[in-house]
C-alpha positions, 0 to 999 in steps of 0.5 A: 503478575498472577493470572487473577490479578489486577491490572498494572496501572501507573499507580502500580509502577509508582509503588513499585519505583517510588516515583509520585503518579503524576512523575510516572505519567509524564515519564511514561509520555516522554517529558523531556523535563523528566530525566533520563534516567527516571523515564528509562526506570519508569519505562523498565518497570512497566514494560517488567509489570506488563503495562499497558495504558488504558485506552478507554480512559485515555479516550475520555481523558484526551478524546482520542482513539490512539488508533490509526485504521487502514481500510485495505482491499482485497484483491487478487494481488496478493503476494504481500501487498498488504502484509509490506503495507502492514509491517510497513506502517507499523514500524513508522508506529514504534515508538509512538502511542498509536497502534494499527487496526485493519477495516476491510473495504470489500471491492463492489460495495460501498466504499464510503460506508467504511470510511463515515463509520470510522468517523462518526463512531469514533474508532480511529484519528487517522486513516490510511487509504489505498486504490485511490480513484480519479475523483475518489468519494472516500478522498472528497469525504475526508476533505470535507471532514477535514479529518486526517488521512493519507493515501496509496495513491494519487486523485484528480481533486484540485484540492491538495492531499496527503499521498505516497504513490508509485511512478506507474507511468515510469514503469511502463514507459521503461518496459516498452522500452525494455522490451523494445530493446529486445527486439519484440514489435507487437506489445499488449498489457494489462491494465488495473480497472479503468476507475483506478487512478493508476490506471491512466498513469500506467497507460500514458507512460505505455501508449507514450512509449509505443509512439516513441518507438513506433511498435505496435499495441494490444490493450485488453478491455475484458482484462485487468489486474484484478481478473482471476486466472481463468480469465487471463487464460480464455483472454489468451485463447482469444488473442492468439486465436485471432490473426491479427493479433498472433505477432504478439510477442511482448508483454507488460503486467502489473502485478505478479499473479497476472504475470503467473496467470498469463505465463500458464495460459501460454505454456499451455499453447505452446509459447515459450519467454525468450523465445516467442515473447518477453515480459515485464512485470511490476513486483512487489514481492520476492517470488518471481525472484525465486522462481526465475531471477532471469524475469524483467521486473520492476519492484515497489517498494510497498514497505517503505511506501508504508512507511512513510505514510505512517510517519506522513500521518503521525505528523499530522495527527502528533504535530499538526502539520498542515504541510502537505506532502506528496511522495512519487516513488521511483521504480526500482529497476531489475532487468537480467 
């Protein structure tokens, strides 16, 4: 259509195929009553004249956004957490009459600000959720506006909640495990912020598997997963400068940039992987892979995580379904 003309509408597509407006719109929503062939027509046409349904209409008609929000946080994790997220919602959205928008939920603010101005401005029917925490006010909010939701991760809430998460316990077990095979006796790791639920996950399954195998640990309280370079870097500086902690010879990060933080920081001092420590590391992004595909890894499959949470929320906001559903995704194994 030309530049200065009007917008298509379902009156357009009804001029153009002959069908009434009240047939084009139950075409254009899937009636299954509506032939195949008159939804296919209807659908060709429209997708030809450049279509798109007017959401400020359908949202007096209907009262709904058609719009799922993800409230992200960023955080130095970045090697494609939230683009896998992304494409992973969006691909449980095909299909459907919702799209995606992104809130950004800054870390050292107030978390719950985002989530009551989704809410009480009418900007979204459902929200995704990630970074979950032990007793999360975002989580007890929506539960309390019975409002839908899913969430990256789980909560100690005695009330039930849609969640997909990761077997961070599982991980870090199998990687004492892993190290310890490898003949490595003293093992530190990094863990994510104490206030995150897979902080305690990742420590269990690490502290479970040091009393199994009787090696010896190292758990930082000034590191985490979200310290920056330079941090891992004076954090090994103090490790190594301090006798008792000079044996340490294996290493479990939870992420790939405090895996590249710390393998910097001991380059520098010397120490080289295979020969005076090992490591493993959780990825959820191919770069490791490609820069040395002999690394221990653990991947996380973050674009199916979002996909199912989509289609976990699609359920709830399409059929009402009141089953909750709790996904734990097992860790997919990469050891050389």
């Amino acid at each position: 259509m030309a530049k200065d003309s009007k917008r298509p509408t379902q009156r357009t597509i009804a001029d153009v195929t002959g069908f009434a407006v009240t047939t084009v719109s139950r075409a254009l929503k899937g009636d299954p009553q509506i032939a195949e062939a008159t939804r296919l027509r209807v659908a060709e046409v429209a997708k030809g004249i450049g279509y798109v349904p007017d959401r400020a209409a359908l949202r007096l008609r209907t009262g709904k956004t058609r719009t799922i929000s993800l409230v992200l946080n960023p955080h130095d994790e970045i090697f494609g957490f939230g683009n896998s997220l992304i494409a992973g919602l969006s691909e449980a959205l095909v299909g459907s009459d919702y799209h995606l928008n992104i809130t950004p939920a800054l870390g050292g603010h107030n978390e719950l600000a985002p989530i009551k101005r989704l809410i009480e401005y009418d900007l979204a029917d459902g929200v995704v959720l990630t970074r979950t925490q032990n007793f999360d006010e975002r989580i007890r909010y929506l539960l309390e506006q019975n409002f839908p939701f899913v969430s990256h991760g789980r909560t100690d809430f005695s009330q039930p909640h849609h969640f997909v998460d990761f077997d961070n316990e599982a991980f870090a077990y199998m990687a004492v495990q892993r190290l310890a095979k490898k003949g490595r006796t003293k093992l530190a790791i990094i863990l994510p912020r104490h206030e995150y639920t897979f902080h305690q996950h990742m420590r269990y399954g690490f502290m479970k598997a040091i009393r199994e195998t009787g090696l010896d640990a190292v758990i930082p309280e000034d590191v985490t997963l979200d310290s920056s370079h330079e941090e891992v870097r004076d954090w090994v500086g103090r490790l190594l400068g301090d006798g008792s902690s000079r044996d340490v010879d294996g290493f479990i990060c939870p992420g790939e940039a405090s895996y590249l933080a710390l393998y910097s920081a001991l380059r520098a001092v010397g120490r080289s992987r295979g020969n005076e420590y090992d490591v493993v590391v959780k990825c959820n992004h191919r770069i490791l892979e490609q820069i040395d595909p002999r690394i221990d890894r653990v991947h996380e499959d973050i674009g199916a995580a979002g996909r199912q949470m989509g289609s976990i929320l699609l359920s709830q906001l399409k059929d009402g379904n009141k089953e909750i559903q709790q996904i734990v995704r097992d860790p997919l194994v990469k050891f050389s």
